[in-house]
N, C-alpha and C positions, 0 to 999 in steps of 0.2 A: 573686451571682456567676454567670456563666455558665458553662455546663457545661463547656466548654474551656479558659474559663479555671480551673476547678475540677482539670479532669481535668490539663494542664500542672502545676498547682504540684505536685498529687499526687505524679507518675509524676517530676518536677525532684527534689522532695526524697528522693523512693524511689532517684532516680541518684546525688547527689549523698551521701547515708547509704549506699549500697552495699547496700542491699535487692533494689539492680538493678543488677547486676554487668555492667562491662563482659562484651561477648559476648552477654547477655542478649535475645531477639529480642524484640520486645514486638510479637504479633502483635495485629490488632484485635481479634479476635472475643474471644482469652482476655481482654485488658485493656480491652474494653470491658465485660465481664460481671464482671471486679473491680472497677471503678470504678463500676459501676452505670449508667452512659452510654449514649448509642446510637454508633455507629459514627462520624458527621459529627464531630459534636464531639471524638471524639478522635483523628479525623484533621489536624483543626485541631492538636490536642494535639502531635501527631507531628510536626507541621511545624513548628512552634515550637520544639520539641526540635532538630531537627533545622539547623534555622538558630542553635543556639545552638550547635553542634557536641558536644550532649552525646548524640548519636545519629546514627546515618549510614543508607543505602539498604541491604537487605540482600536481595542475590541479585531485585534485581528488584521486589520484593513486600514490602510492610512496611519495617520499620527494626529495626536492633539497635544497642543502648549502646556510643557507643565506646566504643576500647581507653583503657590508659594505661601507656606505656612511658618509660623515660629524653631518648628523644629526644623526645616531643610534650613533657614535662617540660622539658626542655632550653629548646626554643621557645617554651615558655610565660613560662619566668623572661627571657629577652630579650626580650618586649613588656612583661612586667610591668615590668621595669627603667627601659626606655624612657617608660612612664605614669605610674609611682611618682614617678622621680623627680622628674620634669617637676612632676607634682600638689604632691611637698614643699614645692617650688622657688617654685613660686607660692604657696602657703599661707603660706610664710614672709613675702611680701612681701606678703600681702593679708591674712593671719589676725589674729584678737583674739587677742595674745599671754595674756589671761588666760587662754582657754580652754585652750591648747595646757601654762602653766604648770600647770593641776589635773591634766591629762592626764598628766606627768611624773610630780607626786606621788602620783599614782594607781597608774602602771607598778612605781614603786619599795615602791611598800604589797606590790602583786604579787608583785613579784620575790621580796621576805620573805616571803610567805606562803607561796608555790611550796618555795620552801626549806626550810621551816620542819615542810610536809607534802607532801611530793611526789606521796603517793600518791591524795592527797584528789583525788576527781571534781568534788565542786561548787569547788575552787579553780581549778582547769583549765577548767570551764565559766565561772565568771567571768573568767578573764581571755582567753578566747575573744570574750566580750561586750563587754570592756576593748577586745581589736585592734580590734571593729566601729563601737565610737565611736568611735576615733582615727579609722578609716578616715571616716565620715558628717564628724567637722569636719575633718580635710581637704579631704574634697569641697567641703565650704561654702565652707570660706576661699580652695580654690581659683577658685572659681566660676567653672569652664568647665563647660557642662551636656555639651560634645561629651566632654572627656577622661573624666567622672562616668559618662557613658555606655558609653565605653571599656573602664575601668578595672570597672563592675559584671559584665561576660562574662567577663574574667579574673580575679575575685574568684568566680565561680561554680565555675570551673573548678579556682581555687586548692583551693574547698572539700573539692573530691573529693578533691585529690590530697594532703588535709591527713591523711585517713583513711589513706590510705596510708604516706604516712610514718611514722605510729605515735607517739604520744606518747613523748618520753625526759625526764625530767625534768630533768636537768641541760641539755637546749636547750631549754626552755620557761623555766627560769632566763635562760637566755643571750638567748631574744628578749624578753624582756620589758625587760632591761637594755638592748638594742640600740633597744625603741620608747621608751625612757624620752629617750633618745639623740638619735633623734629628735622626738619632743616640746621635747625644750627645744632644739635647736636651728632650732627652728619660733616657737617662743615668743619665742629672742634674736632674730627680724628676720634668718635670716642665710639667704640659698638657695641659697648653695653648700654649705657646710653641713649643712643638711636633705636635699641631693641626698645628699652623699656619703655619711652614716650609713645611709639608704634604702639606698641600693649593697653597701654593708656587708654591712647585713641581708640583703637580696637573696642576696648569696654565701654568704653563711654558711648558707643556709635549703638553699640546692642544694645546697650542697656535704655537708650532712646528708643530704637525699632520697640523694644520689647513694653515699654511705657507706653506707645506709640498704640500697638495692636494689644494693651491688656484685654483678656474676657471681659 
């Protein structure tokens, strides 16, 4: 791996875990001497970052981590909206319904098991795992590489903003019932359907963040 691309996933996943907090200025010289790098390479770094919008120019010189407020929140669930469902929509009309049927029975093992121990971390971690393969056969069965492409920058951004919302158990219940939701109506062939429960979820996911962070 080259050093930039080394030093990017670093410095991504240090943003995206909040190690690197919004605000946070990553100037070269210090995060070149954490990462062990020389300066080019994680100016590449920085740029990368920076086109993915999970850091901005700051005061001229360097970059710092963007923010994360209600409103970039706000704007993110209206593109997410707009790619999800689309992505459903076609997946139902293009997916192997078997896969999308184990995906269902999988959600629903989940949802019992979330329940059953709410406070359990490796339950939570797998069904973290659980959204990330819905989301990969999705993509496949949608198979547009432009929306896959799309939909990978607001699932990055999703990440962060997953830390923030906080774990509640009783809506870690409720999404998993809502991706089961969708799995099967991926699996019936049907893409209205698969959009509207996607829609669903969608609201229901904000409208927690948004309860979540009231003034």
């Amino acid at each position: 791996m080259r050093a930039s691309d080394r030093a990017y996933a670093m410095l991504r996943e240090d943003i995206v875990e909040w190690r690197l907090p919004p605000g946070t200025v990553l100037g070269e010289v210090e995060q070149s001497q954490r990462l062990g790098i020389s300066r080019t390479p994680l100016r590449e770094a920085l740029g990368r970052l920076t086109a993915d919008g999970l850091a901005a120019p700051h005061h001229g010189r360097g970059v710092v981590v963007t923010p994360i407020s209600p409103e970039t929140v706000g704007a993110l669930f209206e593109l997410r909206q707009a790619l999800e469902c689309q992505a459903a929509s076609l997946a139902a009309a293009r997916g192997e319904p078997a896969v999308f049927r184990k995906l269902r029975t999988d959600f629903d093992a989940a949802a019992a098991l979330l329940a059953a121990d709410p406070g359990e971390d490796p339950a939570r971690e797998g069904y973290y795992a659980l959204v990330a393969r819905l989301d990969a056969a999705i993509d496949a069965a949608a198979a547009n590489p432009y929306l896959t492409q799309a939909l990978g920058n607001v699932r990055l951004h999703l990440a962060r903003v997953r830390r923030l919302a906080k774990d509640n158990p009783a809506r870690l219940r409720d999404t998993a019932a809502e991706h089961a939701t969708i799995a099967g109506a991926i699996a019936a062939g049907d893409p209205a359907m698969a959009a509207a429960a996607t829609a669903v979820h969608l609201h229901k996911s904000l409208e927690h963040f948004n309860t979540v962070h009231r003034p």
